[in-house]
C-alpha positions as CSV (number, residue, x, y, z in Angstrom):
1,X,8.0,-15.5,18.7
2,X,11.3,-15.2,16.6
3,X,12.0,-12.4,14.3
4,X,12.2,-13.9,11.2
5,X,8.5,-15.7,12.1
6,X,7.2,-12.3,13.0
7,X,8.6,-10.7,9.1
8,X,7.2,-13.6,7.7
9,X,3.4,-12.4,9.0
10,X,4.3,-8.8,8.4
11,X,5.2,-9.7,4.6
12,X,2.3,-11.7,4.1
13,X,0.0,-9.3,5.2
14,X,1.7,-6.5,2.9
15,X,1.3,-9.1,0.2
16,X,-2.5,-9.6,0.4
17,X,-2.9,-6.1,0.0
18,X,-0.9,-6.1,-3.1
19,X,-2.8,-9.1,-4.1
20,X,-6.0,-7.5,-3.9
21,X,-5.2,-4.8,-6.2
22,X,-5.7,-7.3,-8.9
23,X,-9.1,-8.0,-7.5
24,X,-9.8,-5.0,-9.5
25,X,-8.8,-6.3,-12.5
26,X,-11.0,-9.6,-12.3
27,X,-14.6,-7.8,-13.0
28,X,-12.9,-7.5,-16.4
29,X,-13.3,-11.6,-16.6
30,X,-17.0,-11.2,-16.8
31,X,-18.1,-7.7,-17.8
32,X,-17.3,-5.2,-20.9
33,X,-17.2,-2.3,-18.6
34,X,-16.9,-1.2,-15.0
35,X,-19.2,1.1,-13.1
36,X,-18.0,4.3,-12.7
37,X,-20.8,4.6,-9.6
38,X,-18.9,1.0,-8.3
39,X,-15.7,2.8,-8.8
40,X,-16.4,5.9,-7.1
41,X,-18.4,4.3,-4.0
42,X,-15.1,1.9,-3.7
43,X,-12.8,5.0,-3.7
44,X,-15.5,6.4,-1.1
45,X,-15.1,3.3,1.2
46,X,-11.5,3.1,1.1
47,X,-11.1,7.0,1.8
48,X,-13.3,6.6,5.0
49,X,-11.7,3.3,6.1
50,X,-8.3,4.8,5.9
51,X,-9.2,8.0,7.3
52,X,-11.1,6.5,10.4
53,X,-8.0,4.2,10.9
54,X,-5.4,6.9,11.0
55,X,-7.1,9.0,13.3
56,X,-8.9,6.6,16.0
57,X,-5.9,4.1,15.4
58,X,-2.7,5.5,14.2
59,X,-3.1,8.8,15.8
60,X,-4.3,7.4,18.9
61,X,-1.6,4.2,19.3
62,X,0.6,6.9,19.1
63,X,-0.4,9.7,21.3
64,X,0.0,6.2,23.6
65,X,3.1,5.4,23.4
66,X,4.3,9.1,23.6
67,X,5.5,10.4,26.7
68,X,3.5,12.7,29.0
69,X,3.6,16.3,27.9
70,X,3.5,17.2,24.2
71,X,3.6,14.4,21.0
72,X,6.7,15.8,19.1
73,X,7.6,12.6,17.9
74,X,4.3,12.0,16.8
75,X,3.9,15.4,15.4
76,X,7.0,15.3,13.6
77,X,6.0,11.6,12.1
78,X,2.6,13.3,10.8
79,X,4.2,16.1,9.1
80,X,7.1,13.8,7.9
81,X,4.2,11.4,6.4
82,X,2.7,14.6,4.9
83,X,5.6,16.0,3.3
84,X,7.1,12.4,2.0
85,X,4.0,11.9,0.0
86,X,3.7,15.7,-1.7
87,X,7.8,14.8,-2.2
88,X,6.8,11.7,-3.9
89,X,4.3,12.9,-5.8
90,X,6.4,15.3,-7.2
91,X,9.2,13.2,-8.0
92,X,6.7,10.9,-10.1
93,X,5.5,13.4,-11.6
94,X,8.5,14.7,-13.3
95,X,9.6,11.5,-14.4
96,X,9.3,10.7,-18.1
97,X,10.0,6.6,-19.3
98,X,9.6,7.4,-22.8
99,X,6.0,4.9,-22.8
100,X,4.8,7.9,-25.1
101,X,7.6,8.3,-27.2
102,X,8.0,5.1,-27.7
103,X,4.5,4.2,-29.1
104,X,4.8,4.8,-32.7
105,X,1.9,4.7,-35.6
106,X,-0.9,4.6,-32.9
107,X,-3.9,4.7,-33.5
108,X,-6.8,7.6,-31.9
109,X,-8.3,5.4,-30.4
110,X,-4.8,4.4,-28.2
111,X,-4.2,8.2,-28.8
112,X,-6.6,9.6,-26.7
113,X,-5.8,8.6,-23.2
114,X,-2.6,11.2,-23.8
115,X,-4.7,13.9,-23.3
116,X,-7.0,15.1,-20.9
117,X,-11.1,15.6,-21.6
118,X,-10.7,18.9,-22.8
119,X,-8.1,17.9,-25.5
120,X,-5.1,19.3,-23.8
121,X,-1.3,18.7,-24.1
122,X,-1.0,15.7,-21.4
123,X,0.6,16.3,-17.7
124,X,2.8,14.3,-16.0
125,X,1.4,10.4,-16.3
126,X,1.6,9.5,-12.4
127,X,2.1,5.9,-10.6
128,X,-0.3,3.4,-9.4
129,X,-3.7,4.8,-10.9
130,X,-3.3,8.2,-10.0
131,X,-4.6,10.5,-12.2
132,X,-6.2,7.9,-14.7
133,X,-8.4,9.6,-16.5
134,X,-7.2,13.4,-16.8
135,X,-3.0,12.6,-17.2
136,X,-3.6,9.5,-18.9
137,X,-3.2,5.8,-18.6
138,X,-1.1,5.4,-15.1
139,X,2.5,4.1,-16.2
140,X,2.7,0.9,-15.3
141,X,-0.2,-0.3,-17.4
142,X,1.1,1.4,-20.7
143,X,5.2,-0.1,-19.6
144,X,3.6,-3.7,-18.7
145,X,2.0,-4.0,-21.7
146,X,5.2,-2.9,-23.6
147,X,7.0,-5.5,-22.1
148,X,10.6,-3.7,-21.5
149,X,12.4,-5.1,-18.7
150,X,14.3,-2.5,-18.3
151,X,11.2,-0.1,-18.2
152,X,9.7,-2.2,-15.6
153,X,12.7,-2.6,-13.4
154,X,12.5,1.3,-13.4
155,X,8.9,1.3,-12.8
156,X,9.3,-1.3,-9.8
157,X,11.4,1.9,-8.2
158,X,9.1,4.1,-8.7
159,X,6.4,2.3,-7.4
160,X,8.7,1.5,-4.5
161,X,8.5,5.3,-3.7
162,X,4.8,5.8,-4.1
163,X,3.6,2.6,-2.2
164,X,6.0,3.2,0.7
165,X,3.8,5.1,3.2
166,X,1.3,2.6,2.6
167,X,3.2,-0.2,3.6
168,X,5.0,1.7,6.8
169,X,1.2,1.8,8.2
170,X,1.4,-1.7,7.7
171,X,4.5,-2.5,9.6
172,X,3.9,-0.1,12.2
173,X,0.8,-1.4,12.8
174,X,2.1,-4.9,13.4
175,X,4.4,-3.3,16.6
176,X,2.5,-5.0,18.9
177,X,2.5,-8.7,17.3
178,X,2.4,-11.6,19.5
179,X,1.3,-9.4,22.7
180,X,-1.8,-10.0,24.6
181,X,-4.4,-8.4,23.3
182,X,-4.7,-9.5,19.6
183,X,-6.9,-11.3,17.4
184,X,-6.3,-14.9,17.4
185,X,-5.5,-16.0,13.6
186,X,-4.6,-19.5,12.7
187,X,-3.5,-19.7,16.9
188,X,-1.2,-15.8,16.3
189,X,-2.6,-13.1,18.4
190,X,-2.4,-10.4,15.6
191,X,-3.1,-6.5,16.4
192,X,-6.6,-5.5,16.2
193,X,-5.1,-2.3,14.3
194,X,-3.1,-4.7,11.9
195,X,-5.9,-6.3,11.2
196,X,-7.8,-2.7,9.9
197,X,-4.6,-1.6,7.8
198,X,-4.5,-4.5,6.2
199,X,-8.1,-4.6,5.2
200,X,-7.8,-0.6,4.7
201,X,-5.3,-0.6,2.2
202,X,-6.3,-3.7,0.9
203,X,-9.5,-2.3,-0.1
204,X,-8.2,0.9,-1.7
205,X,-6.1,-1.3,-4.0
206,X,-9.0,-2.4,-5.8
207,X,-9.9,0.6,-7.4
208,X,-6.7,1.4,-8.2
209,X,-6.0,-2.0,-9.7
210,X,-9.5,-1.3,-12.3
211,X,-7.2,2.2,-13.2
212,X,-4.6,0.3,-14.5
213,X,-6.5,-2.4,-16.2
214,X,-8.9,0.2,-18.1
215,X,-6.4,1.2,-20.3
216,X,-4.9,-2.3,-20.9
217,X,-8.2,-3.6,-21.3
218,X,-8.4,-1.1,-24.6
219,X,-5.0,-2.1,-25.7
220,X,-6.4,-5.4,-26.2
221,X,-4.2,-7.2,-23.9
222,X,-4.7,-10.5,-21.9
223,X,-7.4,-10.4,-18.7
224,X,-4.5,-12.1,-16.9
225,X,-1.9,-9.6,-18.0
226,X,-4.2,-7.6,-16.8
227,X,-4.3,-9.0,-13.5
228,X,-0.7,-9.1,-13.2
229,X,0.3,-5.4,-13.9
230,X,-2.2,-4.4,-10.9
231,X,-0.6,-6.6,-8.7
232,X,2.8,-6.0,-9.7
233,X,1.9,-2.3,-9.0
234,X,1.9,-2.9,-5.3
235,X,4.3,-5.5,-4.8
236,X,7.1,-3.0,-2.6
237,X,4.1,-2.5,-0.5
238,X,5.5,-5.8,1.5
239,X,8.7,-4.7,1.2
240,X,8.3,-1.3,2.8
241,X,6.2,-3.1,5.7
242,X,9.1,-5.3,6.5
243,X,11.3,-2.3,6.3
244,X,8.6,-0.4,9.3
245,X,8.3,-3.2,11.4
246,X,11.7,-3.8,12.0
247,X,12.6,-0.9,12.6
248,X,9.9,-0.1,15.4
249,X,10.6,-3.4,16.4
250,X,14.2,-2.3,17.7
251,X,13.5,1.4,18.2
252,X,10.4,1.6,20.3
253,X,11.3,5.0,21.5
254,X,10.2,6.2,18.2
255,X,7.2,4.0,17.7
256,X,5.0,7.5,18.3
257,X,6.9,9.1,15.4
258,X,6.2,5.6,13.1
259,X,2.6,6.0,13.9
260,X,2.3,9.9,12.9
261,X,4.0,9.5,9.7
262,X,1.7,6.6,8.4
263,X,-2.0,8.2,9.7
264,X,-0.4,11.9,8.2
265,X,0.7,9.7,4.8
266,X,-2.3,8.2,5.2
267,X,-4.7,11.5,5.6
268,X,-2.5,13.1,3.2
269,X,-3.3,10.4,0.3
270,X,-6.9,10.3,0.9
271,X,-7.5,14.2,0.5
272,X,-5.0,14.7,-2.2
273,X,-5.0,11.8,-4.1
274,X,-8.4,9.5,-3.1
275,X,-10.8,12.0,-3.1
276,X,-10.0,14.1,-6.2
277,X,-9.8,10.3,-7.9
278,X,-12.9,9.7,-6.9
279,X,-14.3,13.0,-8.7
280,X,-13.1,12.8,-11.7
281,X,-13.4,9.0,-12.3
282,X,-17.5,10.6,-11.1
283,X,-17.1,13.5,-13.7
284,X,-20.0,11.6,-16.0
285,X,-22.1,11.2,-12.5
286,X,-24.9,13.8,-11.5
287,X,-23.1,16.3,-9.1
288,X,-19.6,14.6,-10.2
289,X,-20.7,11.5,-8.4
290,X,-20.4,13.7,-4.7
291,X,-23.4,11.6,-3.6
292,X,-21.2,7.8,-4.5
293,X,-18.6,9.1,-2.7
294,X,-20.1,10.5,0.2
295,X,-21.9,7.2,0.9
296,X,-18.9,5.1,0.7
297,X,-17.1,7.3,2.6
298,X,-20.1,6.5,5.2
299,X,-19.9,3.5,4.9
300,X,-16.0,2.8,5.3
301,X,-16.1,4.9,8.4
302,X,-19.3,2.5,9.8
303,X,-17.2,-0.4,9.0
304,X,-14.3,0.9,10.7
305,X,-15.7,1.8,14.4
306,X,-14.2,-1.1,16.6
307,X,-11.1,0.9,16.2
308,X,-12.6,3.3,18.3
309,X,-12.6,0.4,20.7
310,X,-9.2,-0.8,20.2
């Protein structure tokens, strides 16, 4: 199959998973309000579907292709993955857009998701629905509803940053496309892996998309507007998979290292950013909603096991 067929499938499939993060948008078509139960069981399931992935797929594609002895590549890729995301995370953190600033004569009612529950000065306001809830409305909601190009052009690169792990597991996971092996998919033999990334992530986009609408939604703004700053939240996650794919496409010898860094990214998001999400989005919930998010954990990790057969 030709290269430029083969980025075609990779960007399509890093485009349904920014897609579906404005699946989490939509319930606000036909509901008031969103369950913060739903919310938390969906931040469950993705954390166990990544999680499983990573370590019976990632991990174990790459411990494959690594020659005999011990993993360094690999090793190296996982602590790379791990330190690219705390790097991240840090850089998003200290950035400041002026979206509060800006916002003059508010009301308290727009007021209020500055500051965290117990009436604190607000942190750092983070990317892509991270930290909703205790550091505010995440940034692209509050700069999509302003409407400043320039704000959003700025947010895009931010966003580039923060969605890039995710969409290296994507493109590494499409290495072996068009070998024996795969699923067949509109007559492509697709990797079974590729296949569980791109359901994986696609699935944790969802809750993240309902963080960003949430505070649009009180803002008064359009359900489609809505709809469209979740999805525009993930858009480089296509971009970044395109990036990993052709780059383990011509430098196999360092497919084991591609594979680390997206299951350590991957790990690495769940327990600091999925999990501690899931809590406090669960903060109203008997036992902080632990019980939600142990059973979608559960039940991403039962929907996951063909991996282990992979």
């Amino acid at each position: 199959m030709a290269l430029a067929e083969n980025l075609v499938i990779v960007f399509v499939a890093g485009l349904i998973t920014a897609l579906a993060t404005g699946i989490g948008a939509l319930p606000f078509f036909f509901v008031d309000d969103f369950s913060d139960r739903w919310n938390v069981g969906l931040w469950g399931i993705a954390s166990g579907i990544m999680v499983t992935v990573s370590v019976f797929g990632l991990v174990d594609e790459g411990l494959a292709y690594a020659s005999s002895g011990f993993p360094t590549l690999m090793v190296g890729g996982l602590l790379t993955g791990v330190v690219l995301v705390e790097v991240s995370d840090r850089i998003l953190g200290s950035v400041d857009v002026g979206t509060s600033a800006d916002r003059q004569g508010e009301d308290e009612h727009d007021r209020e998701y500055e500051y965290d529950h117990e009436g604190a000065e607000p942190n750092e306001t983070r990317a892509n629905g991270a930290g909703y809830g205790r550091n505010g409305p995440p940034i692209e909601a509050t700069v999509f509803a302003e409407g400043d190009l320039r704000k959003l052009v700025l947010i895009l690169g931010i966003l580039t940053i923060h969605s890039f792990p995710e969409g290296v597991a994507i493109g590494v996971s499409f290495a072996e496309l068009g070998l024996d092996g795969g699923m067949s998919i509109l007559g492509l033999s697709i990797p079974l892996l590729a296949v569980f990334i791109t359901v994986a992530i696609s699935i944790h986009n969802i809750p993240e998309g309902t963080a960003i609408a949430i505070p649009m939604r009180t803002m008064g703004l359009s359900k489609w507007r809505m709809v469209g700053a979740a999805i525009f939240s993930s858009l480089p996650q296509p971009i970044g998979a395109v990036i990993a794919f052709v780059f383990v496409s011509w430098a196999e010898a360092f497919l084991p290292f591609g594979f680390g860094f997206a299951a350590g990214a991957m790990v690495y998001l769940v327990v600091t950013e999925f999990i501690p999400e899931a809590l406090e989005t669960g903060a109203d919930l008997p036992n902080r909603g632990r019980h939600e998010l142990l059973v979608g954990f559960g039940a991403g990790v039962v929907a996951m096991l063909p991996v282990l057969f992979v």
